[in-house]
N, C-alpha and C positions, 0 to 999 in steps of 0.2 A: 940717457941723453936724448935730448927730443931733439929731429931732423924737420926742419922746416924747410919745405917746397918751394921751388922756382917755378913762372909759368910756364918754361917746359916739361920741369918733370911734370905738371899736373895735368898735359894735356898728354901724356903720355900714360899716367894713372888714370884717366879719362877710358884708353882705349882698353887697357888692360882688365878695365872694371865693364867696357862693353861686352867684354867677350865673355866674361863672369854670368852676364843677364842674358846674355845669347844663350848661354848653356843651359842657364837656367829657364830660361822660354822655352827651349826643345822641351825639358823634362816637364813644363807644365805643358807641353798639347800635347802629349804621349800617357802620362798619367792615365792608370785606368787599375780598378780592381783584378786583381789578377798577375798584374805585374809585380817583377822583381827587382830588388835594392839592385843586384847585381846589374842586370838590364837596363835602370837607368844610368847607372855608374859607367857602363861602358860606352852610352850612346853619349852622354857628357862628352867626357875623353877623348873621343873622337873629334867631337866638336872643337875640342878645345884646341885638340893640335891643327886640324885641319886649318884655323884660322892662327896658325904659327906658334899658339902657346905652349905651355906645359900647365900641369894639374899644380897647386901648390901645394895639396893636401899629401899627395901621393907619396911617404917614403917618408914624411914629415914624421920626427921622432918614431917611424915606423909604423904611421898607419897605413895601413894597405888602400884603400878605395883614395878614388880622384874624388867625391864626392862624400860628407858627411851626412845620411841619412838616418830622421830618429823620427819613431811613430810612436803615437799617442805621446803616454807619459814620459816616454825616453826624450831629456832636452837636449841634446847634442851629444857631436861626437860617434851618433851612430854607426857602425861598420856597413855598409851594403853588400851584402850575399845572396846567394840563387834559395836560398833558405827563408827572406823577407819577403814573406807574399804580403801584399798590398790586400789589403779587405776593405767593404763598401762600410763607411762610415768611420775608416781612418782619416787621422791629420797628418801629414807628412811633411815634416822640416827639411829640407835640401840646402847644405851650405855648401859653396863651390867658391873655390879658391882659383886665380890664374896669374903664373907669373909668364909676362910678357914685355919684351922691349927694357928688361931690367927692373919692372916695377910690378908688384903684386895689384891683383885686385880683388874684393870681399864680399859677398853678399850673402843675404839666405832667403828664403821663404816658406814658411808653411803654406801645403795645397789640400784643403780639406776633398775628399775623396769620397766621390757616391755622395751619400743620402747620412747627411752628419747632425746631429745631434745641437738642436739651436743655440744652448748652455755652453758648448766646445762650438761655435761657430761666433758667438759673441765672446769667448776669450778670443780667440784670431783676429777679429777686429779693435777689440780693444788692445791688443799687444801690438797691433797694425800701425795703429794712431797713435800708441806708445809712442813711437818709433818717429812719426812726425814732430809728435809734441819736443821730443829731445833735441830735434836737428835745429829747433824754430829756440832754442836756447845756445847752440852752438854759436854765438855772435863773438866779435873782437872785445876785449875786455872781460867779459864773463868769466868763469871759472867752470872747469871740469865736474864739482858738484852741482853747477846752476842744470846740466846735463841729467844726471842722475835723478833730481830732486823732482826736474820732469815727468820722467819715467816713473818716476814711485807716487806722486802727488795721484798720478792720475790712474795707474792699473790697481797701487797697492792701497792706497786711500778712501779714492775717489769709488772703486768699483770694486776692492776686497780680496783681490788672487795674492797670490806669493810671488815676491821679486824675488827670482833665484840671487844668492852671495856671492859664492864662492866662483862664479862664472862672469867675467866681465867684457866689455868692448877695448879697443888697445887702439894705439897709432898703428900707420901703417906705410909700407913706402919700398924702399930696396928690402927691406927683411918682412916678414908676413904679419909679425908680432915686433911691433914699436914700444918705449914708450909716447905717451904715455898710456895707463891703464885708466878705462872709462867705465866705473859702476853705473849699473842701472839705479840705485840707492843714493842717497847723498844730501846735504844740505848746501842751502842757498850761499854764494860766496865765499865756498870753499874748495881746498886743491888749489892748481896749477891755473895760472892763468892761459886762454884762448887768446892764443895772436895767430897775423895775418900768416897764411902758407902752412898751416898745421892740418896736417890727414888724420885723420881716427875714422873709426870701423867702431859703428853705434848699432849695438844689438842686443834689444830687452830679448830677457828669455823670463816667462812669463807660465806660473804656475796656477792651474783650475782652484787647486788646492793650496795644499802649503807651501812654503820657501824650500824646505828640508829636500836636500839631495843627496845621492847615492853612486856610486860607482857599480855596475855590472863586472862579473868576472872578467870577461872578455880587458880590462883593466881601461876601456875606453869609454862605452855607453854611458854616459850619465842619465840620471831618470831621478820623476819624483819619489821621494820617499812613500808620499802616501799612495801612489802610482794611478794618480789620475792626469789627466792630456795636461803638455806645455804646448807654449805655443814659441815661435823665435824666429823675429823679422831682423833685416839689418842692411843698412845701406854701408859704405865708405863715403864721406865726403870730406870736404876741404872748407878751410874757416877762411872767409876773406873779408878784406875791410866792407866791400861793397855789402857782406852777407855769407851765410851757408851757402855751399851748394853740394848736394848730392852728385857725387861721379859714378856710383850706379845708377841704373835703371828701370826699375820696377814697369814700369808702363808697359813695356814689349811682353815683359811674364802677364802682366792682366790682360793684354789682349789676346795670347796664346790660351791662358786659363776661359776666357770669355767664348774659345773656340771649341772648347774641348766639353763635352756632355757628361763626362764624367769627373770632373773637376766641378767644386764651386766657384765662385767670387766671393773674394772676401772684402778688399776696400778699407776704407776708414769710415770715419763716422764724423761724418760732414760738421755738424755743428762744433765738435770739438775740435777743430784743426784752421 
């Protein structure tokens, strides 16, 4: 059953989702080779409560960390332990969940680290602008594949990587996982239709290589099959008559990464968006 939004709850998924990008801005101006999964996992958490939340992730079917962290080819789901040391020339996806005031908020980021590989530095940008292209299809009337077809026209198409399957975008609201379910894959005018006051959590996960993925023992990490870097951006926002709007905030993480000398910029790619 899809839960459609009132302007209170979404200025209330608003704040939930700031404090998602708060967390996630710390982790991008602390980033540094040498660092560990656990060490930003906990400076998160911290954050998270200090500003009244809880972690969403944390306990969630039993994963342990308040943060999903996954390097290189691992595309989510990663555990973060004192074990994941950060190296010059990883990508690091950070997805951070926060339930607050009743209502979850979603985001993620990869933060390319050190001195990265231009080949893996242009998948992050193109899975970046993914991620725009999709929201700029989130409109009233559309349908849920005008979304996907997005996301695939233009990473799997347009520029040749592998749209992960098996892993998709969802509603989101009082529960973390709504429906509906948002593939990054899809064709033009099909699914569910977009009406006003619907939240989804839009997140291409975005393979160098092929679509094909894997389960690590650990029964969490996903990764590429052929185990070369994903990449996996994602906002939450809400469908309104006026327009999309994104209720995270990416902006505050680019300025934190814009501060940090061991972090790059990643961005989109201007003419496409």
């Amino acid at each position: 059953m899809v839960f459609y939004k009132t302007e209170e709850e979404i200025e209330l998924l608003k704040e939930s989702n700031r404090v998602v990008c708060m967390a996630l801005a710390h982790v991008g101006s602390m980033l540094r080779p040498g660092m560990t999964g656990a060490e930003i996992d906990k400076a998160a958490e911290e954050l998270i409560r200090d500003h009244g939340g809880v972690p969403s992730f944390k306990g969630y079917q039993g994963f342990p960390g308040s943060l999903c962290v996954s390097v290189n080819e691992q595309v989510v789901h990663g555990i973060p332990t004192k074990d994941q040391v950060f190296q010059d020339g990883d990508i690091v996806s950070v997805d951070c969940g926060v339930h607050l005031n009743g209502f979850h908020g979603d985001s993620a980021y990869t933060f390319p680290v050190g001195e990265v590989e231009e080949a893996v530095m242009e998948l992050c940008r193109v899975t970046n602008t993914s991620l725009y292209k999709a929201i700029d299809a989130a409109t009233v009337g559309n349908r849920i594949g005008d979304i996907g077809f997005a996301v695939q026209q233009y990473a799997e198409r347009e520029h040749g990587y592998g749209i992960v399957r098996e892993l998709v975008g969802h509603g989101i609201g009082r529960e973390l996982h709504e429906a509906p379910e948002v593939p990054n894959y899809g064709k033009r005018g099909r699914g569910p239709v977009l009406k006003h006051g619907l939240v989804i959590a839009i997140e291409p996960m975005v393979n160098l290589g092929r679509k094909e993925v894997r389960t690590e023992r650990d029964g969490w990490t996903i990764y590429a099959k052929d185990r070369k870097p994903s990449a996996h951006y994602e906002h939450s926002i809400v469908v309104l008559k006026t327009g999309p709007q994104p209720l995270s905030d990416h902006s505050i993480i680019e300025e934190a990464v814009e501060k940090n000398p061991d972090v790059q910029f990643v961005g989109v790619i201007s003419e496409a968006v």
